[in-house]
ZADO-1210 file (C-alpha; in nm, 4 decimals, padded with zeros to 6 digits):
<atoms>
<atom x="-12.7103" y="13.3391" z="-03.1422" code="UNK" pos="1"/>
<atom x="-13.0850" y="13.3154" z="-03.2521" code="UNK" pos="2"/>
<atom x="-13.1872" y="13.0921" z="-02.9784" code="UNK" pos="3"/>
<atom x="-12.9879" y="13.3304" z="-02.7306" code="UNK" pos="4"/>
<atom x="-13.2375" y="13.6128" z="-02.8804" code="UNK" pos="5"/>
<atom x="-13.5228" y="13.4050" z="-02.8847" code="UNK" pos="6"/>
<atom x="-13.4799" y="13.3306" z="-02.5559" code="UNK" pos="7"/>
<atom x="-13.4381" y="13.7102" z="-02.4608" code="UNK" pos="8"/>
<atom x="-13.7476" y="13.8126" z="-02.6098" code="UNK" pos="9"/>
<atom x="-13.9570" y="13.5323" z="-02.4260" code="UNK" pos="10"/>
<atom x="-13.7914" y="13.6651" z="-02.1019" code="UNK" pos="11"/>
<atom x="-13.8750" y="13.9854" z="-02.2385" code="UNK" pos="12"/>
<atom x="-14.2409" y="13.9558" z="-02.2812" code="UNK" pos="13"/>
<atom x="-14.2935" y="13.8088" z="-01.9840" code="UNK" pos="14"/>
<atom x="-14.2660" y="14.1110" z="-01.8232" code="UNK" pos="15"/>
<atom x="-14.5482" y="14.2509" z="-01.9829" code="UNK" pos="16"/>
<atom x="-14.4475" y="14.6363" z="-02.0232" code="UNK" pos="17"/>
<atom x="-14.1109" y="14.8040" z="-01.9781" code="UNK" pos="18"/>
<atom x="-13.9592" y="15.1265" z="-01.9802" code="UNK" pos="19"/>
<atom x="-13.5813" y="15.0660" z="-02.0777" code="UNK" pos="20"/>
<atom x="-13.2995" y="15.3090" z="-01.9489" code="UNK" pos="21"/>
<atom x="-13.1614" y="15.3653" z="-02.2813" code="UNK" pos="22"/>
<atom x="-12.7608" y="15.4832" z="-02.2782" code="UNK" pos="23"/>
<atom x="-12.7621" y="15.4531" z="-02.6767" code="UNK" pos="24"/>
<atom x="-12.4881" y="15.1617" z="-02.6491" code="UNK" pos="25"/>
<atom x="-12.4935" y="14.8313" z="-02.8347" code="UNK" pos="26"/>
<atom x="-12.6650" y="14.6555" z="-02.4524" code="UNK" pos="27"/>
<atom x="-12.9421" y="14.8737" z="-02.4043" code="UNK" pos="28"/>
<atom x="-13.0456" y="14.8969" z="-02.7719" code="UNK" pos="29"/>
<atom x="-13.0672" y="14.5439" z="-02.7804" code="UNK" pos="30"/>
<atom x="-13.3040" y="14.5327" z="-02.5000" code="UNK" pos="31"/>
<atom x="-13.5103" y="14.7947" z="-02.6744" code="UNK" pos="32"/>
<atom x="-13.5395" y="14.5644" z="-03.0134" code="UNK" pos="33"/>
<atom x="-13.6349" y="14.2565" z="-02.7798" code="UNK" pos="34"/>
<atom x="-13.8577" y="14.4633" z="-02.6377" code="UNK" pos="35"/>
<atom x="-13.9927" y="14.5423" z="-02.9956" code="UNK" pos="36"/>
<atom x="-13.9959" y="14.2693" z="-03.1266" code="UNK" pos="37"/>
<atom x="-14.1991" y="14.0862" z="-02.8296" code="UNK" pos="38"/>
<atom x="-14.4835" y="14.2888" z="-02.9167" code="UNK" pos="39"/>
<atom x="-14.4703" y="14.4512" z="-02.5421" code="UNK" pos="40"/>
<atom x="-14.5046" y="14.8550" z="-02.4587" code="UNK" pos="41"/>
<atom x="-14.1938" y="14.9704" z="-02.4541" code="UNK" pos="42"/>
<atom x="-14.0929" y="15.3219" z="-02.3551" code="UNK" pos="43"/>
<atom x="-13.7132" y="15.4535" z="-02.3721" code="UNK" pos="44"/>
<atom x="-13.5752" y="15.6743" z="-02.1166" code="UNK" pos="45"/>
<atom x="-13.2510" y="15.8609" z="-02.1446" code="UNK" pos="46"/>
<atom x="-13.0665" y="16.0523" z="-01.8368" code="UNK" pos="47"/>
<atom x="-12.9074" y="16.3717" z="-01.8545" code="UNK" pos="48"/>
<atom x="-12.7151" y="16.5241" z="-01.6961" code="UNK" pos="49"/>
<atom x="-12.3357" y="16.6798" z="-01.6955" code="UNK" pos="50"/>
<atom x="-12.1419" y="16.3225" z="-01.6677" code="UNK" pos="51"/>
<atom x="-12.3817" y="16.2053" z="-01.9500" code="UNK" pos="52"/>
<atom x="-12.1442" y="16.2616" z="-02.2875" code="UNK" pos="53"/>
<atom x="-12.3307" y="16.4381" z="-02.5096" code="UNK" pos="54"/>
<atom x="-12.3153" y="16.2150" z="-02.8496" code="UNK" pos="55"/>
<atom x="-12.4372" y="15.9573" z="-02.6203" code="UNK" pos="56"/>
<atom x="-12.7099" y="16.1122" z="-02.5461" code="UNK" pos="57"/>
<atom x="-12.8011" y="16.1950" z="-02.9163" code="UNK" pos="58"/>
<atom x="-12.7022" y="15.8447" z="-03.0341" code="UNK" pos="59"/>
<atom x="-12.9887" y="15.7153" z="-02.7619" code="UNK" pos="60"/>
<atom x="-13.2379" y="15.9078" z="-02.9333" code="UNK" pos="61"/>
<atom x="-13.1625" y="15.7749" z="-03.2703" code="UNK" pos="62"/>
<atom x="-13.1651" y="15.4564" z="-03.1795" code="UNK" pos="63"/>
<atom x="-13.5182" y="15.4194" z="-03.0476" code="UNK" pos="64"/>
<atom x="-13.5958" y="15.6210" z="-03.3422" code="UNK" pos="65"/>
<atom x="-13.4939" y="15.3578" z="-03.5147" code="UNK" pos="66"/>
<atom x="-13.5947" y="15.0490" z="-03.3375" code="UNK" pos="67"/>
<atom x="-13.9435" y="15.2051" z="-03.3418" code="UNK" pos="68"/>
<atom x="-14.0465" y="15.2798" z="-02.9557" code="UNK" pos="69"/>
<atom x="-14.1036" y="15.6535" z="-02.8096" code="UNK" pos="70"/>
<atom x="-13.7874" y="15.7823" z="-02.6457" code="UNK" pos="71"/>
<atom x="-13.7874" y="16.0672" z="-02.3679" code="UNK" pos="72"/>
<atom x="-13.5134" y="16.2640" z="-02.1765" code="UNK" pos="73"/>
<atom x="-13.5017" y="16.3291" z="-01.8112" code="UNK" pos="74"/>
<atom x="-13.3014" y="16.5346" z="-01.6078" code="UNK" pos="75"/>
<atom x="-13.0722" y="16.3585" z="-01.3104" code="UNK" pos="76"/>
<atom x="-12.9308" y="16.5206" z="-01.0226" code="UNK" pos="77"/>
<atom x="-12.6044" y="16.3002" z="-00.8860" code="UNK" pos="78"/>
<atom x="-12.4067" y="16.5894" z="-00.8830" code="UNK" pos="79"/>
<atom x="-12.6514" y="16.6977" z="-00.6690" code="UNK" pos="80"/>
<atom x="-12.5317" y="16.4277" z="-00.3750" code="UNK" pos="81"/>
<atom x="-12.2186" y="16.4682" z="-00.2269" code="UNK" pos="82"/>
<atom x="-12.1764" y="16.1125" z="-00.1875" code="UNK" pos="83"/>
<atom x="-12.1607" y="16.0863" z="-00.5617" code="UNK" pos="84"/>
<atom x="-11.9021" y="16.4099" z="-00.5667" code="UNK" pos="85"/>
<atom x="-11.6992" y="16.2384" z="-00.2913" code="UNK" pos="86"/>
<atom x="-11.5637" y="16.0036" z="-00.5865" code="UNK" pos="87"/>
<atom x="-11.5203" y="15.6880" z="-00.3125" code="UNK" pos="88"/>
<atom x="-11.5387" y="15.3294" z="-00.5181" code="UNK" pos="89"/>
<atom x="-11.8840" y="15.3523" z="-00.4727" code="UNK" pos="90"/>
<atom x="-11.9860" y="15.6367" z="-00.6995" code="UNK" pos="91"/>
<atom x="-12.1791" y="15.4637" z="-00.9606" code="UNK" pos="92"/>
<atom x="-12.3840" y="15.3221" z="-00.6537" code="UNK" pos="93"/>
<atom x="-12.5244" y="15.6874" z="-00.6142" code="UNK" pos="94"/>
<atom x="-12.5651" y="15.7768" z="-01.0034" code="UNK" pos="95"/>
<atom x="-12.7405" y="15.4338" z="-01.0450" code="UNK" pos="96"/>
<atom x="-12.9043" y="15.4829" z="-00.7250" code="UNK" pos="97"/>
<atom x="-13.0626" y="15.8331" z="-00.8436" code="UNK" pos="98"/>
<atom x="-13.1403" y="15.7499" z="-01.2287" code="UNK" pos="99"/>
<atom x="-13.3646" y="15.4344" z="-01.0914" code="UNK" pos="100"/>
<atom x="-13.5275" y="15.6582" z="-00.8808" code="UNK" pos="101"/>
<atom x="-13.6385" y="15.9056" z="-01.0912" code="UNK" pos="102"/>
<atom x="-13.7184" y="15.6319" z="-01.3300" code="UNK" pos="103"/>
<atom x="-13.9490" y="15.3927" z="-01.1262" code="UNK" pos="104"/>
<atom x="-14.1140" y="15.6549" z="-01.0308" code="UNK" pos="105"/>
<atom x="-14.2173" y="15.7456" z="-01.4287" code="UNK" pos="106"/>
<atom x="-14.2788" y="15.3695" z="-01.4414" code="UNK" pos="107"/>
<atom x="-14.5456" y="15.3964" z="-01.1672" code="UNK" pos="108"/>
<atom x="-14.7261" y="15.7336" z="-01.3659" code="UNK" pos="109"/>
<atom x="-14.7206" y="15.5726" z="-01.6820" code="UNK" pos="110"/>
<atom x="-14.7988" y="15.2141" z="-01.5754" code="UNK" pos="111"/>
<atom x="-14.5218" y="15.0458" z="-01.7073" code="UNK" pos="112"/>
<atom x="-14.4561" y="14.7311" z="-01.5156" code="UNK" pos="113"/>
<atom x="-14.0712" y="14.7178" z="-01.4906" code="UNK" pos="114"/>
<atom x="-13.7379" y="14.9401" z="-01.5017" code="UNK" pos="115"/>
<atom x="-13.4913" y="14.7380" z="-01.7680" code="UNK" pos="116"/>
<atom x="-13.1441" y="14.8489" z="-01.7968" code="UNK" pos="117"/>
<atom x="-12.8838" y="14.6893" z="-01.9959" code="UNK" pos="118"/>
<atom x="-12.6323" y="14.5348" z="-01.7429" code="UNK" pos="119"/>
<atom x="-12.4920" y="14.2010" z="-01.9010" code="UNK" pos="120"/>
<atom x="-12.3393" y="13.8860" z="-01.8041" code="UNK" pos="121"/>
<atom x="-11.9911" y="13.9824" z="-01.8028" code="UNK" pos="122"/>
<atom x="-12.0758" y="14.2736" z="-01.5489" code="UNK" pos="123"/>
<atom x="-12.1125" y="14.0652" z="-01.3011" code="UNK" pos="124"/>
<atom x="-11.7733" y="13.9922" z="-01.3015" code="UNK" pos="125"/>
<atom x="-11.6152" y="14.3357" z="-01.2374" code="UNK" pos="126"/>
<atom x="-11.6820" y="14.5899" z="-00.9752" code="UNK" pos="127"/>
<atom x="-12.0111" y="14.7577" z="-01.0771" code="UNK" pos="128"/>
<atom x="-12.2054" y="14.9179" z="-00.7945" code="UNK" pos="129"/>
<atom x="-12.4544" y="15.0060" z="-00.9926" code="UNK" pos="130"/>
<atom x="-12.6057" y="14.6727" z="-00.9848" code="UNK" pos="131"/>
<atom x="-12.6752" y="14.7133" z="-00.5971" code="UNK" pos="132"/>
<atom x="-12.8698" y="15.0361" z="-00.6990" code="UNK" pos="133"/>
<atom x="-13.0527" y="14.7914" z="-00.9415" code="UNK" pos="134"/>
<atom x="-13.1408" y="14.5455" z="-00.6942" code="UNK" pos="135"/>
<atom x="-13.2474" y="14.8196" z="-00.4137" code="UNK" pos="136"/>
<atom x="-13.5064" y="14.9539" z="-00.7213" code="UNK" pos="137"/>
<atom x="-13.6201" y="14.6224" z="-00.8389" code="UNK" pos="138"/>
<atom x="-13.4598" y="14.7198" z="-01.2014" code="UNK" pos="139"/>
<atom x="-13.4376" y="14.3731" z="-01.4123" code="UNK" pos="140"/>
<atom x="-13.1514" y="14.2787" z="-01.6231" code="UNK" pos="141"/>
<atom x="-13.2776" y="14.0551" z="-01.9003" code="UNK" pos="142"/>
<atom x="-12.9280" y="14.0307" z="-02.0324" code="UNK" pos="143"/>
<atom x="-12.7815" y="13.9075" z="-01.7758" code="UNK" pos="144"/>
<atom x="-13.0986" y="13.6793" z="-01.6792" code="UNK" pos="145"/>
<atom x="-13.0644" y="13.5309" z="-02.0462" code="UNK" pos="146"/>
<atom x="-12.6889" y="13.4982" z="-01.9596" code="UNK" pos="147"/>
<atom x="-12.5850" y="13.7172" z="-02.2421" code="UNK" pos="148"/>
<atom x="-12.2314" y="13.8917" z="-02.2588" code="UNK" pos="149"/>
<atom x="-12.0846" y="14.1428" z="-02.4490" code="UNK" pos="150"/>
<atom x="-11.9501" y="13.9217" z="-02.7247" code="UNK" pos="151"/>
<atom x="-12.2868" y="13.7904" z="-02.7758" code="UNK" pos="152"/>
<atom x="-12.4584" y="14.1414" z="-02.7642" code="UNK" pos="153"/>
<atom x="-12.2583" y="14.2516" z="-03.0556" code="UNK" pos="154"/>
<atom x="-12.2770" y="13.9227" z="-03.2685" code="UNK" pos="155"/>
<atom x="-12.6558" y="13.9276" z="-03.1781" code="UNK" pos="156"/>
<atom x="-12.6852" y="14.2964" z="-03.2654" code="UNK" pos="157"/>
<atom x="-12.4813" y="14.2365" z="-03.6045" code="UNK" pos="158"/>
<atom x="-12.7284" y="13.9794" z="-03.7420" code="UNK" pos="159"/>
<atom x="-13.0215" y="14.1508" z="-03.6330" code="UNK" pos="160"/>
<atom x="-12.8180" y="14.4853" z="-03.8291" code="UNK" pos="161"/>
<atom x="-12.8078" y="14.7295" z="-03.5602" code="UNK" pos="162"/>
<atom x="-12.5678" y="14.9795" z="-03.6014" code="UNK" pos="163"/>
<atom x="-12.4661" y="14.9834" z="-03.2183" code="UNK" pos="164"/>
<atom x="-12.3152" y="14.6058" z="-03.2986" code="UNK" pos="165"/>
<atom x="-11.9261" y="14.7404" z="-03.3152" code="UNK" pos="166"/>
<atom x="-12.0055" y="15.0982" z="-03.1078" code="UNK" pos="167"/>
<atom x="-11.7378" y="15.1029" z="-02.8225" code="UNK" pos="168"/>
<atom x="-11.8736" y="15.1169" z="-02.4952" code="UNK" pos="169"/>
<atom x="-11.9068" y="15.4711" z="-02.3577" code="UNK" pos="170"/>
<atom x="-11.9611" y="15.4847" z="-01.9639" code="UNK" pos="171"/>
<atom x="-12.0351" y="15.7946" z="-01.7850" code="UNK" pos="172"/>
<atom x="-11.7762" y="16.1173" z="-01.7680" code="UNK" pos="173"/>
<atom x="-11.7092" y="16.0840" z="-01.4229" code="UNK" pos="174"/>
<atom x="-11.5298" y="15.7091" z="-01.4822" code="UNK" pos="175"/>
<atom x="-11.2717" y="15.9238" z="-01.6146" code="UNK" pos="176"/>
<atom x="-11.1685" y="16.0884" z="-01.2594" code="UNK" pos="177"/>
<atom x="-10.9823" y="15.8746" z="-01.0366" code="UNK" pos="178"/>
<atom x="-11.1425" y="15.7386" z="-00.7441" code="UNK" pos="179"/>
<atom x="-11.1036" y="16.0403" z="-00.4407" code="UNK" pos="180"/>
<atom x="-11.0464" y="16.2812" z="-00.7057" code="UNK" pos="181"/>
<atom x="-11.3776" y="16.5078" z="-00.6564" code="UNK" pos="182"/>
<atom x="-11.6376" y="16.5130" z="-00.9495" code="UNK" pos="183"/>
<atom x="-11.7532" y="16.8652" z="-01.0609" code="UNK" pos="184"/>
<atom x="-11.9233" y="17.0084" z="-01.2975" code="UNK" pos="185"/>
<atom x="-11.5961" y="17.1555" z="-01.4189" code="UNK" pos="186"/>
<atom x="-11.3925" y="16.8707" z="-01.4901" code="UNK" pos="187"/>
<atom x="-11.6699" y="16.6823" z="-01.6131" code="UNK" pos="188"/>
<atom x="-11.7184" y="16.9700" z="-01.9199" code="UNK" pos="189"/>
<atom x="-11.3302" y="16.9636" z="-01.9371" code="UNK" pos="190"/>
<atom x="-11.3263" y="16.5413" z="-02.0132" code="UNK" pos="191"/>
<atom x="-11.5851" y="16.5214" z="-02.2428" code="UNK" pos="192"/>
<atom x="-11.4840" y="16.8505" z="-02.4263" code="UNK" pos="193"/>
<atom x="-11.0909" y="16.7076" z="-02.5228" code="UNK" pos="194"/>
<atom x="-11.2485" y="16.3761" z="-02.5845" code="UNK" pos="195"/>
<atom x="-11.4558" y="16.5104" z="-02.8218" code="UNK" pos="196"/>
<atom x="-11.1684" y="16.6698" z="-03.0217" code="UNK" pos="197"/>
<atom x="-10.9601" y="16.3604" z="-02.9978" code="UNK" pos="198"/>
<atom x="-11.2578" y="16.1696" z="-03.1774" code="UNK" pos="199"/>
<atom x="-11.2767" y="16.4699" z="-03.4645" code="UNK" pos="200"/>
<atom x="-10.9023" y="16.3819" z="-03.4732" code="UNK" pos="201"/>
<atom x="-10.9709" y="16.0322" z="-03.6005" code="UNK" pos="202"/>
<atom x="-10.9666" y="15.8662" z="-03.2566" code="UNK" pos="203"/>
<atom x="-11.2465" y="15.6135" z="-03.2717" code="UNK" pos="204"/>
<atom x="-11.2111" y="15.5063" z="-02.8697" code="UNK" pos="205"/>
<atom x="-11.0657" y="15.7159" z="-02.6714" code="UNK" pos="206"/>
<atom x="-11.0488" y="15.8182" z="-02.2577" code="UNK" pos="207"/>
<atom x="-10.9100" y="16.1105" z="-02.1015" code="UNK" pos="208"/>
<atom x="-10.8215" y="16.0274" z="-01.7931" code="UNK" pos="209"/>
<atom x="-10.8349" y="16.3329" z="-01.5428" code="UNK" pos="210"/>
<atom x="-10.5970" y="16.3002" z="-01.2500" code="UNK" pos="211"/>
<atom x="-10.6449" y="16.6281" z="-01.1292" code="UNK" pos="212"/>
<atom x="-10.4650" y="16.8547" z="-01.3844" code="UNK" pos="213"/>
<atom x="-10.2587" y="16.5790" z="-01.5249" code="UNK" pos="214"/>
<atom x="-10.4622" y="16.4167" z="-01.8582" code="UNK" pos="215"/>
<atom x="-10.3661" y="16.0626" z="-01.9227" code="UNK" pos="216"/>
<atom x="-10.4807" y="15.9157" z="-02.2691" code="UNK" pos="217"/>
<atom x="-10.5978" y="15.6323" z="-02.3237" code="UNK" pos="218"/>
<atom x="-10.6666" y="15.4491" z="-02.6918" code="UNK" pos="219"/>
<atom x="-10.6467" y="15.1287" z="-02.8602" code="UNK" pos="220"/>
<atom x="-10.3106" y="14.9963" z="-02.8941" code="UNK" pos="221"/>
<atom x="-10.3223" y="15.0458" z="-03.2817" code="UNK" pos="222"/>
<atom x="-10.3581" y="15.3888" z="-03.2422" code="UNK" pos="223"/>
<atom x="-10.0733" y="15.4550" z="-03.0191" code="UNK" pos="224"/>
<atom x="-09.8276" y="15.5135" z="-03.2714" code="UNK" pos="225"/>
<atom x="-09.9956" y="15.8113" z="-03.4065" code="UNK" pos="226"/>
<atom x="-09.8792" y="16.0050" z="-03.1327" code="UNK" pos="227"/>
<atom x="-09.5110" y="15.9290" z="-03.2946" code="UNK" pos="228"/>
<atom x="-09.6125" y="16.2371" z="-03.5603" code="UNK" pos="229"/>
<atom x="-09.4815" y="16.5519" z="-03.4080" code="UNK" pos="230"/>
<atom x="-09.7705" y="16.7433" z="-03.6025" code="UNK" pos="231"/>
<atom x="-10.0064" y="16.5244" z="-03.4467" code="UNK" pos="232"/>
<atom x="-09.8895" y="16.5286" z="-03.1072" code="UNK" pos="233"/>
<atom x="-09.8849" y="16.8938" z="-03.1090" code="UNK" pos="234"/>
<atom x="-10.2279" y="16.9526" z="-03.1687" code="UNK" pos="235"/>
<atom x="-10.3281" y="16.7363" z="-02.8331" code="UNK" pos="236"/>
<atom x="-10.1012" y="16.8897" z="-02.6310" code="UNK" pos="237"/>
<atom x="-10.2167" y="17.2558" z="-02.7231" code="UNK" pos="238"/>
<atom x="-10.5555" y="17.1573" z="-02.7524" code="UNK" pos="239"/>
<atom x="-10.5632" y="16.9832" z="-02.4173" code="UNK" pos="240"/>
<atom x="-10.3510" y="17.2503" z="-02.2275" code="UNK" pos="241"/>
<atom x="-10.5827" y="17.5008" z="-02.3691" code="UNK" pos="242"/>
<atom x="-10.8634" y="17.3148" z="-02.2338" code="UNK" pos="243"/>
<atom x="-10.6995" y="17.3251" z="-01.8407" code="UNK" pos="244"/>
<atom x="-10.4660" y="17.0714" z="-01.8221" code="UNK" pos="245"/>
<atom x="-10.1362" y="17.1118" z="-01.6700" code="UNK" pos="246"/>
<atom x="-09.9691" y="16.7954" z="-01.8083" code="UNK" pos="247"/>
<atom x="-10.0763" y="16.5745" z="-02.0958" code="UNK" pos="248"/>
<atom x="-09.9542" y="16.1854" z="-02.0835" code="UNK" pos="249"/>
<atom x="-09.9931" y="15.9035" z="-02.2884" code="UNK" pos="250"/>
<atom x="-10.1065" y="15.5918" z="-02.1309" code="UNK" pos="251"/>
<atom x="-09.8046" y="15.3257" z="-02.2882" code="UNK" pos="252"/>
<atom x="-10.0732" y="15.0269" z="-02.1920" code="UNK" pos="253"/>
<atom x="-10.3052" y="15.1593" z="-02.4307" code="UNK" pos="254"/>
<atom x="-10.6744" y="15.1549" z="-02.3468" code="UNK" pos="255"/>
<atom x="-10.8003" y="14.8831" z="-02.1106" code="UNK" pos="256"/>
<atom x="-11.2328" y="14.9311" z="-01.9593" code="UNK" pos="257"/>
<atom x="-11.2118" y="14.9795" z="-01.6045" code="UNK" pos="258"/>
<atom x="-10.8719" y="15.0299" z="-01.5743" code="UNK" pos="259"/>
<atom x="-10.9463" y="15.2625" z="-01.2456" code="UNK" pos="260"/>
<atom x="-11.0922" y="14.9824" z="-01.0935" code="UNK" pos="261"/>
<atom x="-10.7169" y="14.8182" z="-01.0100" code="UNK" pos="262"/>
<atom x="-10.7451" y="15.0246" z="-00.7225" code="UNK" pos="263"/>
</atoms>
């Protein structure tokens, strides 16, 4: 693991100057702290918008907070683009595709040499347009040029004691809608609303899957047989009917990253 961040921080500094697009997950931060500790400038940028969860969004600001570099927000407009409302398998292309815009283009007016984001290894192996939008911006992924995945992120991140190390993963609110299923602003508030309540309920990783009016539930196997207590169960069912929902499931498989992608 130390030469792995060794060698990260050499590709790192390299580049000179960087300004990170910082989700506030366990990849990103780790760029951040290479970044850090290379002794580069280093600026952390954060998009928001309505598919960004909110406690991710406070969780990025701590971080570089805590890692030490200056951390700013900026406003995205995918849900502006009807391309990225459309839903089609290609969705993240056009979220990618309009964060890296708006964020090379603060590179250029601050002079920082290169967009970073913090794609790993093992994305490479699953369907992730957002990597084309990467390419088409000329965004670098030192992770995945140090040929780091996301077992080695966290064991990295646990000896270097940053709290991300064990923090689930978190993708955007619109992952949550079935392909085809159109994104608004609506459904977006919806997911990340009974989400949040399921977490206050003691759910530590959790997805509400949206299939337009039917919620399907998603958490760790472990977890599944809380739903068994009737107490329990009737809380998410009023809370989520409450919230819009017409039907609430529970996902038997328990939850699996990407699961929409089987399509």
């Amino acid at each position: 693991m130390k030469s792995l961040y060794t060698r990260l921080v050499q590709l790192v500094r390299e580049l000179e100057s960087i300004l990170v697009a910082c989700s506030g997950g366990a990849d990103s931060t780790l760029v951040m702290k290479a970044g850090k500790d290379a002794g580069i400038p280093v600026l952390a940028v954060t998009g928001l918008s309505p598919s960004t969860p909110s406690w991710d969004s406070e969780n990025a600001r701590k971080m570089a907070e805590l890692i030490g570099v200056p951390h700013r927000f900026v406003r995205t407009g995918e849900l502006d683009r009807e391309e990225y409302r459309r839903n089609t398998p290609q969705r993240c292309f056009y979220c990618k595709d309009t964060l890296f815009g708006e964020l090379t283009r603060m590179a250029r007016h601050e002079g920082f040499r290169w967009v970073v984001d913090g794609s790993n290894a093992d994305d490479t192996s699953d369907h992730r347009p957002g990597l084309e939008a990467a390419r088409r911006h000329g965004v670098r992924s030192p992770l995945i040029e140090a040929g780091i995945g996301k077992g080695e992120i966290r064991e990295i991140s646990r000896t270097l004691g940053l709290p991300t190390w064990d923090r689930p993963a978190s993708p955007c609110l619109a992952s949550r809608i079935p392909y085809n299923i159109p994104v608004t602003p609506e459904a977006l508030e919806r997911i990340e609303r009974t989400e949040a309540f399921l977490h206050g309920e003691g759910l530590r990783e959790v997805r509400v899957r949206d299939h337009g009016g039917v919620a399907r539930i998603e958490v760790n196997e472990a977890d599944i047989g809380r739903f068994l207590d009737r107490a329990f169960r009737q809380r998410v069912v009023r809370y989520l009917l409450d919230a819009g929902f017409r039907y609430v499931s529970l996902d038997l498989e328990g939850f699996v990253s990407g699961k929409l992608n089987r399509i």
